[in-house]
C-alpha positions in Angstrom: 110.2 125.6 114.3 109.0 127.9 117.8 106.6 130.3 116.6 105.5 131.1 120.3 108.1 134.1 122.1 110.5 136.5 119.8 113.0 136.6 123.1 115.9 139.3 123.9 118.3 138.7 127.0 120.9 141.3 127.8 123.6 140.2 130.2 124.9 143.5 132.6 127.2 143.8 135.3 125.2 143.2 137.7 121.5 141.5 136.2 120.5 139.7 133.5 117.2 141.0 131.7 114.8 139.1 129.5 111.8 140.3 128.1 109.4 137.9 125.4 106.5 139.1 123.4 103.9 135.9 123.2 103.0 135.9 119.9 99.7 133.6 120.8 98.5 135.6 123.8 100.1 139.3 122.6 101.4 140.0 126.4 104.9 140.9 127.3 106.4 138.1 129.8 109.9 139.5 131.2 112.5 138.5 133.9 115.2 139.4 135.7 118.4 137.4 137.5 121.7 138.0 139.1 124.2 137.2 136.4 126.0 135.0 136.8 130.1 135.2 136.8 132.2 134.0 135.4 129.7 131.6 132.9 127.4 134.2 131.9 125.6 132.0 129.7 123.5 130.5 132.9 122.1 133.7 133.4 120.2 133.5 130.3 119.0 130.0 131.4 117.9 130.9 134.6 115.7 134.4 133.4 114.2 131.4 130.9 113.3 129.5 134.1 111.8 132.7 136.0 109.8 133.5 132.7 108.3 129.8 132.1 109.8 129.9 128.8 111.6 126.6 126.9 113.6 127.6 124.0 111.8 125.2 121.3 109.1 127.9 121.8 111.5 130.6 120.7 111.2 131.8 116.5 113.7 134.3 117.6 116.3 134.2 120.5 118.5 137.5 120.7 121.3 137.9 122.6 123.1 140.6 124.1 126.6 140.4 127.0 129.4 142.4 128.1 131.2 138.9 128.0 134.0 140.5 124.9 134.2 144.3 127.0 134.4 142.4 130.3 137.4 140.4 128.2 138.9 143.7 127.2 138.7 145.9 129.8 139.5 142.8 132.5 142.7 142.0 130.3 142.0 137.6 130.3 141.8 137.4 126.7 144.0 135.8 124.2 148.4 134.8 123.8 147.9 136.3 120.8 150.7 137.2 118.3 151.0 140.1 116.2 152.2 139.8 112.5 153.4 143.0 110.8 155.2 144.3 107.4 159.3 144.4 108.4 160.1 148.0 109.7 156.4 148.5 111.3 156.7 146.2 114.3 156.7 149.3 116.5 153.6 151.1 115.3 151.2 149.4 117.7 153.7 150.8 120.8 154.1 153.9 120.1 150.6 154.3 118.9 149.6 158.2 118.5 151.7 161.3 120.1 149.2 162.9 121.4 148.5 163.1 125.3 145.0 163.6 126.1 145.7 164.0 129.6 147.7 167.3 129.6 147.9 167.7 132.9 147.7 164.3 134.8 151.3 163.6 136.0 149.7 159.8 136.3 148.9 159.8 132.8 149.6 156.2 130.9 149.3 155.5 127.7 147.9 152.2 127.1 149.2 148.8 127.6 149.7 147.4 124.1 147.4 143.7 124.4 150.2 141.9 122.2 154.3 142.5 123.4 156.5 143.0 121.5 158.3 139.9 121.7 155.9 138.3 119.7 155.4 141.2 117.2 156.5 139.4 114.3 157.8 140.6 110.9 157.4 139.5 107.6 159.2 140.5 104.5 157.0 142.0 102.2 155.9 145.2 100.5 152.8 147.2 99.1 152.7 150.6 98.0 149.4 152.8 99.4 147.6 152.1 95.7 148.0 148.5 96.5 150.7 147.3 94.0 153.3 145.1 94.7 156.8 146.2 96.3 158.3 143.6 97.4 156.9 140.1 96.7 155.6 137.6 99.6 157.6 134.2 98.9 156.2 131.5 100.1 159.1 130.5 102.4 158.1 133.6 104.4 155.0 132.4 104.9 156.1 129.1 106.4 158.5 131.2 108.7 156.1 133.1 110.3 153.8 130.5 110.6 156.3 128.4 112.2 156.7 131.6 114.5 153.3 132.0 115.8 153.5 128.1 116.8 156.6 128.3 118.3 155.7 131.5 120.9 152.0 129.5 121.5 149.9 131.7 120.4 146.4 131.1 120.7 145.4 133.6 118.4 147.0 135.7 115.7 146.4 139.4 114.3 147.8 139.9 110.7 148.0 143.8 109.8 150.3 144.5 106.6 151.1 147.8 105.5 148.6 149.1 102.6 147.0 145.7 103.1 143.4 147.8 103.3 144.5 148.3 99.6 145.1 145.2 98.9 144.7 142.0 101.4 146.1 139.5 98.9 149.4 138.9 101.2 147.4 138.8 104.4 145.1 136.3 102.4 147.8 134.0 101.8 149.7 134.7 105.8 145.9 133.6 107.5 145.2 130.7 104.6 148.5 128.8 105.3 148.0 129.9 109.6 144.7 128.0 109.3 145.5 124.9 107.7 148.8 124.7 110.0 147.2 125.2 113.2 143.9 124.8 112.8 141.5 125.0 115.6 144.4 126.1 118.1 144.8 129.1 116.8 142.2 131.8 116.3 143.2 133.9 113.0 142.2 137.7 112.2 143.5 139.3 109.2 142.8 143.1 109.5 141.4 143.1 105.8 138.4 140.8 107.2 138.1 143.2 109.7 138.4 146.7 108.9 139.5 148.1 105.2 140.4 151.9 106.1 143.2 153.5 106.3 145.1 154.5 109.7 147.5 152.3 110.6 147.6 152.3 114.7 144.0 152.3 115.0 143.5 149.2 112.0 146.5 147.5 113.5 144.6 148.1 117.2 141.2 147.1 116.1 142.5 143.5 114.8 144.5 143.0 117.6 141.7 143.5 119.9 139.1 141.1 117.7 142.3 138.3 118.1 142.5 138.8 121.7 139.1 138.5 122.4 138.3 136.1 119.7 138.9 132.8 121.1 136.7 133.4 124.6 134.1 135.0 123.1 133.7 133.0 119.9 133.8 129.9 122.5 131.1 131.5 124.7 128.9 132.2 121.3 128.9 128.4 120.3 128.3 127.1 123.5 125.0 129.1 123.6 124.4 127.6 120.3 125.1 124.3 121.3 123.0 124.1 124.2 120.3 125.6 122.3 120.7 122.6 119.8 120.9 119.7 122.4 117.7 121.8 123.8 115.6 121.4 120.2 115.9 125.0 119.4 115.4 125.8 115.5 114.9 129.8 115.5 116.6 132.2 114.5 119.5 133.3 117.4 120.8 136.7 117.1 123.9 139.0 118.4 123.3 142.1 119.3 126.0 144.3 117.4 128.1 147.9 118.9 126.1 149.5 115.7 122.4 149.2 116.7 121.9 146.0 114.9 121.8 142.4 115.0 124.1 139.6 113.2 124.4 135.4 113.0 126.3 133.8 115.6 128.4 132.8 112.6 129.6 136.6 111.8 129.7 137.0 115.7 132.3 134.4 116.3 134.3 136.0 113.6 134.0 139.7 114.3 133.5 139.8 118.3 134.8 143.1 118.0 131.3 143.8 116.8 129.4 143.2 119.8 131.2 145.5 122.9 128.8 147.9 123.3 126.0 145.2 122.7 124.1 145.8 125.6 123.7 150.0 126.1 122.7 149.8 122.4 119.4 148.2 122.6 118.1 151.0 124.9 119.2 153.3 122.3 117.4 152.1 119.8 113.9 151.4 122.1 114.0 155.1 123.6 114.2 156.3 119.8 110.9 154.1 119.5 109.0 155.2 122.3 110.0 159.4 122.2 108.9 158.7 118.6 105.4 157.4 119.8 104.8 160.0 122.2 105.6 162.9 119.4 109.2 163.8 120.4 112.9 163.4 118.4 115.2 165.3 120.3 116.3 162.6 122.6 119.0 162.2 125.5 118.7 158.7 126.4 119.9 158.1 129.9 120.5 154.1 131.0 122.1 153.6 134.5 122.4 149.8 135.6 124.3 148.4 138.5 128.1 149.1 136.6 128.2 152.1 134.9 125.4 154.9 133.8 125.2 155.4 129.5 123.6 158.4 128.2 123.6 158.6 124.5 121.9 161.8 122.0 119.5 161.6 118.8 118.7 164.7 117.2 115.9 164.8 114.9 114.8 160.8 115.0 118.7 159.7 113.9 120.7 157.5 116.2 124.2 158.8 115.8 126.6 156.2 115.3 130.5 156.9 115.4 132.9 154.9 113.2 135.7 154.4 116.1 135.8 154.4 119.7 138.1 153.5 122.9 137.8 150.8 124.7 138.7 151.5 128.3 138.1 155.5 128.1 139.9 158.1 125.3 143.0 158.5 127.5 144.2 155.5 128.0 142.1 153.1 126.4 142.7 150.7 122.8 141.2 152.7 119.8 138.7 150.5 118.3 138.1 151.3 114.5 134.6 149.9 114.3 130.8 151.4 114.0 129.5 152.0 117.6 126.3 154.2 118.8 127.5 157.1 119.7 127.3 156.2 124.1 129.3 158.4 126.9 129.9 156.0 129.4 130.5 156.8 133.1 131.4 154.7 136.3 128.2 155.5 138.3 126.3 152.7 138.3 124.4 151.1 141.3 127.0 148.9 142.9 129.7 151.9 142.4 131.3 151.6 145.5 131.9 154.8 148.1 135.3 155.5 149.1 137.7 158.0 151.3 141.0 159.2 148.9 144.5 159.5 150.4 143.3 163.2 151.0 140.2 162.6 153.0 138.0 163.2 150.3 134.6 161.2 149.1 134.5 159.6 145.7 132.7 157.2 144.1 133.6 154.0 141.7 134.6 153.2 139.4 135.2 149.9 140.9 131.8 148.3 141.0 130.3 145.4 143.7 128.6 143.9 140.9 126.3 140.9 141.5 128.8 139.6 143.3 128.7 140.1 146.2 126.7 143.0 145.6 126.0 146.1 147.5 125.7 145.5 151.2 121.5 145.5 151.2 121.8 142.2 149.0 123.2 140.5 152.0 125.7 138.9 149.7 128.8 139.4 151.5 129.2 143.1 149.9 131.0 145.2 152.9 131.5 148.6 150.9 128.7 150.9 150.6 127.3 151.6 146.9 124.9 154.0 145.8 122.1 151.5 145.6 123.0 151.6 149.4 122.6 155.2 150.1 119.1 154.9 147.9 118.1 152.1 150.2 119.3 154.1 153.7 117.4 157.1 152.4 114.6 155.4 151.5 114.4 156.2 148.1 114.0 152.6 147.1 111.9 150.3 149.6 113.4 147.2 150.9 109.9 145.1 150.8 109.4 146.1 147.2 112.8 145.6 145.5 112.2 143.2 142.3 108.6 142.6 143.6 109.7 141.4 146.9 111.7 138.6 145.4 114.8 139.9 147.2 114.2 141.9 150.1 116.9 144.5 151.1 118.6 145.3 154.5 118.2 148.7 155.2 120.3 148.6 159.0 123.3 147.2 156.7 123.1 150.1 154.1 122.6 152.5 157.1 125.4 151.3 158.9 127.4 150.7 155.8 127.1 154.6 154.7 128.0 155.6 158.5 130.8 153.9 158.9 131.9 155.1 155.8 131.5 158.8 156.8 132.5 158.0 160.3 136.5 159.3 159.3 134.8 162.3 157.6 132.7 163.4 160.5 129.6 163.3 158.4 126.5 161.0 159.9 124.5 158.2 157.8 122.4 160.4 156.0 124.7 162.8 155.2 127.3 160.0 154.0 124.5 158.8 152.0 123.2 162.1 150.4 126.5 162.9 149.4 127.3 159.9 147.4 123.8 160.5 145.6 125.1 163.8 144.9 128.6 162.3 143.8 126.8 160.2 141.3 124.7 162.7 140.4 126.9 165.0 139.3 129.3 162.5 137.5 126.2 161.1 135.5 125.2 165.0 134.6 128.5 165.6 133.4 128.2 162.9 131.0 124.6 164.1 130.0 126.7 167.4 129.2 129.5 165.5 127.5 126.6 164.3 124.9 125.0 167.4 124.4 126.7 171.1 125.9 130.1 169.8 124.5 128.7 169.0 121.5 127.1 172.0 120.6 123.6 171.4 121.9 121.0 172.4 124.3 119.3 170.1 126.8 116.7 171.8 127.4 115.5 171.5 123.4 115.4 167.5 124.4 113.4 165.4 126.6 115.4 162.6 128.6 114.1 159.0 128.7 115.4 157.2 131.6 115.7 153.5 131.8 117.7 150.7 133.6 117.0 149.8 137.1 118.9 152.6 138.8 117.7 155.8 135.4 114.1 156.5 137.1 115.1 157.1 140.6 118.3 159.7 139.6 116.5 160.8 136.5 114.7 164.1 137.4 117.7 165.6 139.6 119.8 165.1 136.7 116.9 166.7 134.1 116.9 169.7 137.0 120.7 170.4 137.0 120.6 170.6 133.3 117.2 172.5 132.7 115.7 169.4 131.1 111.8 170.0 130.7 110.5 166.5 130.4 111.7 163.3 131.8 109.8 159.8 130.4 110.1 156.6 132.4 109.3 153.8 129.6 107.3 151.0 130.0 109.9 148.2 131.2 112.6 150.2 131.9 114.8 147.4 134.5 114.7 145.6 131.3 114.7 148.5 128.6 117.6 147.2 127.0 116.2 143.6 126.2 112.9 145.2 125.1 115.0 147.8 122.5 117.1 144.6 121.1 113.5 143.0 120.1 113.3 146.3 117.8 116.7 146.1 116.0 117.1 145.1 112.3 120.0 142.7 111.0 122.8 145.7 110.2 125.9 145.4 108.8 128.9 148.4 107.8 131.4 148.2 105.4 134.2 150.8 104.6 137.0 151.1 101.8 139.7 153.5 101.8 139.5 155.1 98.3 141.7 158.2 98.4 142.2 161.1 95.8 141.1 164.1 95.0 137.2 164.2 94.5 137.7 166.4 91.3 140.0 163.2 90.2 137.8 160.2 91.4 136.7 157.5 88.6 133.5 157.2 89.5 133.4 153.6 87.3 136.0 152.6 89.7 133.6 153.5 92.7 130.4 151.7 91.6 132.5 148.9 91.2 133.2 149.2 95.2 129.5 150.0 96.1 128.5 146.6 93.9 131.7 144.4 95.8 130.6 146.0 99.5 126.6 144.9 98.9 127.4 141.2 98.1 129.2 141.1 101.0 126.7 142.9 103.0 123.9 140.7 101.0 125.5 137.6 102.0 125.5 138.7 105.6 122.1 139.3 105.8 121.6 136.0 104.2 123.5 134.5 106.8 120.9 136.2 109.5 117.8 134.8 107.5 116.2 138.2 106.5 113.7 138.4 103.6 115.3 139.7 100.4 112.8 142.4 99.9 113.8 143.9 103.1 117.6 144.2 102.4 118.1 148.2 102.0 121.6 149.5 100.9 123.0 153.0 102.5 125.9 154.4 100.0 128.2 157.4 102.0 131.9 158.8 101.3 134.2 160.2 103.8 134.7 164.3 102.8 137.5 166.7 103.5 139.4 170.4 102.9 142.3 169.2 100.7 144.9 169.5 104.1 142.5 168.5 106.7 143.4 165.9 109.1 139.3 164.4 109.6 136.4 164.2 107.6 132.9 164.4 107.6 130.8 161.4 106.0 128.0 162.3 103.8 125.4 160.1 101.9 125.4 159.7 98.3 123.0 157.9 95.6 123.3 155.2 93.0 122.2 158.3 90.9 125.7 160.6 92.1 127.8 157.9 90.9 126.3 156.9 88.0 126.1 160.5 86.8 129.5 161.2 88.6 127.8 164.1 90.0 130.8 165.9 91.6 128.8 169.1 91.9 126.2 167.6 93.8 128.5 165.7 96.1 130.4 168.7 96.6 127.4 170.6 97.5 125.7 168.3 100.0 129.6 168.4 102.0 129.8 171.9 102.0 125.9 172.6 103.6 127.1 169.8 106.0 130.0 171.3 107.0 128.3 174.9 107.4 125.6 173.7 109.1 128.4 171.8 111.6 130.8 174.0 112.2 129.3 177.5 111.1 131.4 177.9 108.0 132.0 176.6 104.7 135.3 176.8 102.2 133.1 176.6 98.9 136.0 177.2 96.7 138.6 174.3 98.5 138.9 171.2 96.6 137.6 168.1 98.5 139.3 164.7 98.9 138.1 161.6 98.6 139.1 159.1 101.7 136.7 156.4 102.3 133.4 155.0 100.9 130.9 153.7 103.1 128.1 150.9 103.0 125.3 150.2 105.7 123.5 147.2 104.7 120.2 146.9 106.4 117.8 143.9 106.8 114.3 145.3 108.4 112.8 142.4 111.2 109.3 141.9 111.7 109.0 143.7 115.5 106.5 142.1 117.9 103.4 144.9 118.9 104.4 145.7 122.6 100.5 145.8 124.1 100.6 148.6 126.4 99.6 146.9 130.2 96.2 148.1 130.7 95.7 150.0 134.6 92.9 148.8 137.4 91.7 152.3 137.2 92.8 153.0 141.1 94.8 155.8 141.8 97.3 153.3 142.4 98.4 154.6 146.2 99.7 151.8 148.2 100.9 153.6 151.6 103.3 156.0 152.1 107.3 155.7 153.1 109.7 158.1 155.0 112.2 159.7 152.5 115.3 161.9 153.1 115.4 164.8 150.5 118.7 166.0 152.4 121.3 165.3 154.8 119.5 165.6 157.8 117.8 163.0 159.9 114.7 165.0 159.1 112.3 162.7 155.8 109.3 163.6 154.0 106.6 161.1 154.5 106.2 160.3 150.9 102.9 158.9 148.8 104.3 155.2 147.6 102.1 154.4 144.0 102.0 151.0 142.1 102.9 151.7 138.2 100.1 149.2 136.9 97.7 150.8 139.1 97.6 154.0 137.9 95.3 155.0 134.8 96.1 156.3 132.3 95.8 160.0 132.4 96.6 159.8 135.7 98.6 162.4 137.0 100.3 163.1 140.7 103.0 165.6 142.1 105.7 165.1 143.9 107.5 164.2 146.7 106.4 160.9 146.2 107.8 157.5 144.3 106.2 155.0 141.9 107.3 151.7 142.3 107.5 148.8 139.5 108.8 145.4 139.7 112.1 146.3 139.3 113.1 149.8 139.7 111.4 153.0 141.2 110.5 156.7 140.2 111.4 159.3 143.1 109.5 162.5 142.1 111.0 165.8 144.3 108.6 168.7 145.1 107.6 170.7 142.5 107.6 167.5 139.7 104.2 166.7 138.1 103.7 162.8 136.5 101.4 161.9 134.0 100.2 158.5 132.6 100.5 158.8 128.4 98.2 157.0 126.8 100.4 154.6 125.7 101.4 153.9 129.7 104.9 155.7 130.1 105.3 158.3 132.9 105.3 161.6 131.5 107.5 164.3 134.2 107.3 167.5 134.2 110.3 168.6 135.8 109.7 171.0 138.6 112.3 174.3 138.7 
């Protein structure tokens, strides 16, 4: 077995990252490559290449890819068919009645994944407790079954009525689906996927993992077989939505899992490196070349939200899975500039990607993107982009930005200033969306910027929001790879269990807990993590008898053995003050769902810290535009692994790395922690 690299890769829109930690030498090899569309898989091949690495070194290989989003939210998934209790077969189209969207006349709502046409329904009955209403005969079975073949499905959602209750009919439906079809048909039964309560959202959720099922469980098992033919026998990894890692086996069958794969891993590294400097009131802020992620931890916890929407609240497909909680915004660094019906500026989301690119990549990209306007301003040199591996065309972005800005009467630099503002202030609403909308002040957090395009929009963003400190990790173009080397195998489980908490049979409950850890144990079996590692989180879903939502709260093995309602009571009602500002101490509570986290800890690799020549790391200097004006600043240009630690500079000036680039404005102070990340102070 490799006992050399413990390996991440994260696939983005735009590159591929990898970063390795050398277990024999104790350095930190990384890489970077275009990704490659539409067989992402090469991308992970070529960063191997770049980094000298074969993968019969590897112990551990983890893996990270917007392949199963990029299926979603590109609509190229599954035929999939959709098989439902008889009078529900209009549930997943009419979905909920609110409109989120008040006031857009161009509000949609969206586009169910499976038609109705082949929405199929099956006779058969289950009361909410779980008991039988009206019997499944088996000559159902072979009806719908004969169904699904005859519409072609390639894959098949099955989501009964009560079935979170009780999956047995579901059981039997998928059972008889996989030994008629077999391989041609890829089978999700919600029961296997989600067992709560809800039935749009648990109906939604298992349509989506059958849609994207087949691609993605094909992409997954191609990696694994070319790792195979290659002599690979480590341990390869998923990166999950949740902030942990599972088998490729539990990948194929819950792809749902792994949408928000990549954004995750940064998560989880800036929670590392705040906590190493002293700080645990984070707003992480990741911008890549797609999209710019911003997530908030308050106190050293990740939060992590049990449902989400793939494609945006409005209009997107509810998603009734764990996810770290990420605001997600189209400004990423091939966001493409463009000129509305009314003459005005606006910016993405539509995305150059990697290919063709912005127009400096001299791939054929013809529409100017904010990486552009960086590159025409100067704000990014064109000699030093990735090292000097791929130099940049700086005319191109110029003239790319004017023309643009040619209908609007503005010149290059103003074209260009004013997409960096466009970006700037859509990426600071989302930093608001994640913190002033929910309650908290920015300026009580410290933003850690990563991704290639985070350190160069970073501090304007901290300054609009009255952020103190800004910290640029170590790696950050590859942040996201470096955070998935830090994850532990996780794995959530929920149960709907619903009654009055005053009423609960707390026998009954024990007896879910113990049926929710073998299956979380045997998952983390299936990931190869050491028994003593295996940690067990217990938590119920709490509510006002009348509410419509709840609030999750932990619980002990000692609650429910004791059936400590008091205490249980007690813990909802300080969360619920301390949440909303009030507390109904004399409203009975209800009991909706119980809750398991199942944890496996991973041996994490020491990340050295790169040691500095001891220079003051000043390499020349580069005109910059700060505004609109033809007028630039001529800027101090540093090299990161040439400045010492303790080290400390002012700005205007930039600090370039191999693969992205922080621009300092007047009035910011940098310093070098000990530990080699850039401390800002953010100037007023």
């Amino acid at each position: 077995m490799g006992t050399r690299y413990s390996v991440a890769v994260d696939i983005g829109g735009t590159f591929t990252d990898l970063v390795a930690f050398d277990h024999e030498s104790g350095r930190v090899v990384h890489a970077k490559s275009l990704t490659t569309t539409p067989e992402f898989s090469r991308g992970v091949w070529d960063c191997l290449g770049k980094a000298g690495i074969n993968s019969p070194e590897c112990a551990t290989l983890i893996h990270g890819s917007t392949v199963a989003i990029n299926i979603a939210i590109e609509e190229t998934g599954a035929k999939s068919a959709l098989i439902v209790t008889r009078g529900t077969r209009d549930v997943y189209k009419i979905g909920r009645q609110n409109r989120p969207e008040a006031y857009n006349f161009m509000f949609q709502r969206p586009k169910p994944l499976v038609p109705r046409s082949r929405t199929l329904e099956v006779e058969e009955r289950l009361s909410a407790d779980g008991e039988t209403l009206i019997a499944l005969e088996d000559d159902e079975i072979e009806r719908i079954a004969a169904l699904v073949e005859d519409v072609g499905a390639e894959a098949a959602a099955i989501c009964l009525l009560h079935s979170y209750a009780n999956p047995a009919h579901e059981a039997r439906i998928a059972e008889r689906l996989r030994t008629r079809l077999g391989g041609r048909c890829y089978i999700t039964p919600s029961h296997e996927i989600v067992r709560e309560y809800r039935e749009y959202e648990r109906i939604s959720t298992t349509v989506m993992n059958a849609y994207i099922g087949p691609k993605t469980s094909a992409y997954v098992e191609r990696m694994e077989t070319r790792l195979a033919e290659e002599g690979f026998d480590g341990r390869f990894l998923i990166m999950q939505s949740n902030g942990g890692v599972m088998a490729p086996e539990t990948a194929k069958r819950l792809p749902v899992a792994m949408m928000e794969s990549g954004p995750v891993g940064g998560v989880i590294g800036s929670l590392e490196v705040a906590r190493t400097l002293g700080y645990e009131n984070i707003i992480t802020f990741d911008m890549g070349g797609t999209t710019a992620k911003t997530s908030l931890i308050k106190g050293g916890e990740i939060s992590v939200a049990q449902g989400y929407f793939i494609g945006g609240y409005a209009s997107g497909h509810p998603v009734m899975f764990p996810v770290v909680d990420i605001v997600e915004v189209g400004s990423g660094g091939g966001s493409i500039a463009w000129i509305d019906e009314v003459g005005a500026l606006k910016l993405g989301p539509q995305s150059a990607s990697s290919t063709p690119g912005p127009i400096c990549y001299r791939r054929g990209g013809t529409e100017p993107t904010v990486t552009d306007a960086n590159v025409a301003l100067g704000r990014i040199g064109a000699n030093s982009f990735l090292g000097g591996e791929m130099p940049l065309d700086v005319d191109a972005a110029i003239a790319g930005c004017g023309k643009l800005g040619s209908g609007l009467g503005l010149s290059d630099w103003e074209t260009a200033l004013g997409i960096l503002q466009i970006a700037t202030s859509k990426m600071a609403l989302a930093v608001r969306a994640i913190s002033v909308e929910r309650g908290y002040d920015p300026r009580d957090f410290v933003m850690v910027a990563t991704g290639g395009g985070g350190p160069p929009h970073a501090v304007q963003i901290a300054r609009e929001l009255r952020i103190p400190t800004v910290i640029i990790p170590n790696l950050p173009a590859h942040f996201s790879a470096l955070g998935m080397l830090m994850a532990d195998v996780r794995h959530d489980y929920v149960r709907t269990y619903f009654r009055a908490l005053d009423e609960a049979d707390y026998a009954d409950i024990a007896a879910i807990y113990r049926e929710l850890e073998q299956s979380g144990r045997a998952a983390l079996d299936s990931a190869g993590v050491d028994d003593a590692t295996h940690r067990y989180d217990w938590s119920m879903d709490l509510r006002y008898r009348g509410q419509e939502f709840w609030l999750q709260i932990p619980v002990t093995r000692e609650d429910i053995a004791a059936g400590d309602t008091d205490a249980i009571s007690r813990r909802f009602n300080e969360t619920h003050k301390r949440r909303f500002s009030h507390a109904a101490l004399e409203e009975p509570l209800e009991l909706v769902n119980l809750r398991l986290v199942a944890t496996g800890e991973r041996t994490k690799p020491e990340i050295p810290v790169v040691d500095a020549s001891g220079a003051d790391g000043l390499i020349g200097t580069r005109p910059i535009h700060f505004d609109g004006s033809s007028r630039s600043v001529d800027c101090p240009i540093y090299r990161r692994e040439h400045l010492a630690v303790g080290a400390r500079i002012t700005g205007p000036c930039v600090v370039e790395e191999y693969a992205s680039t922080t621009l300092l404005h007047a009035g910011d102070a940098l310093s070098v922690a000990p530990t080699g990340e850039l401390v800002i102070e953010v100037g007023a």
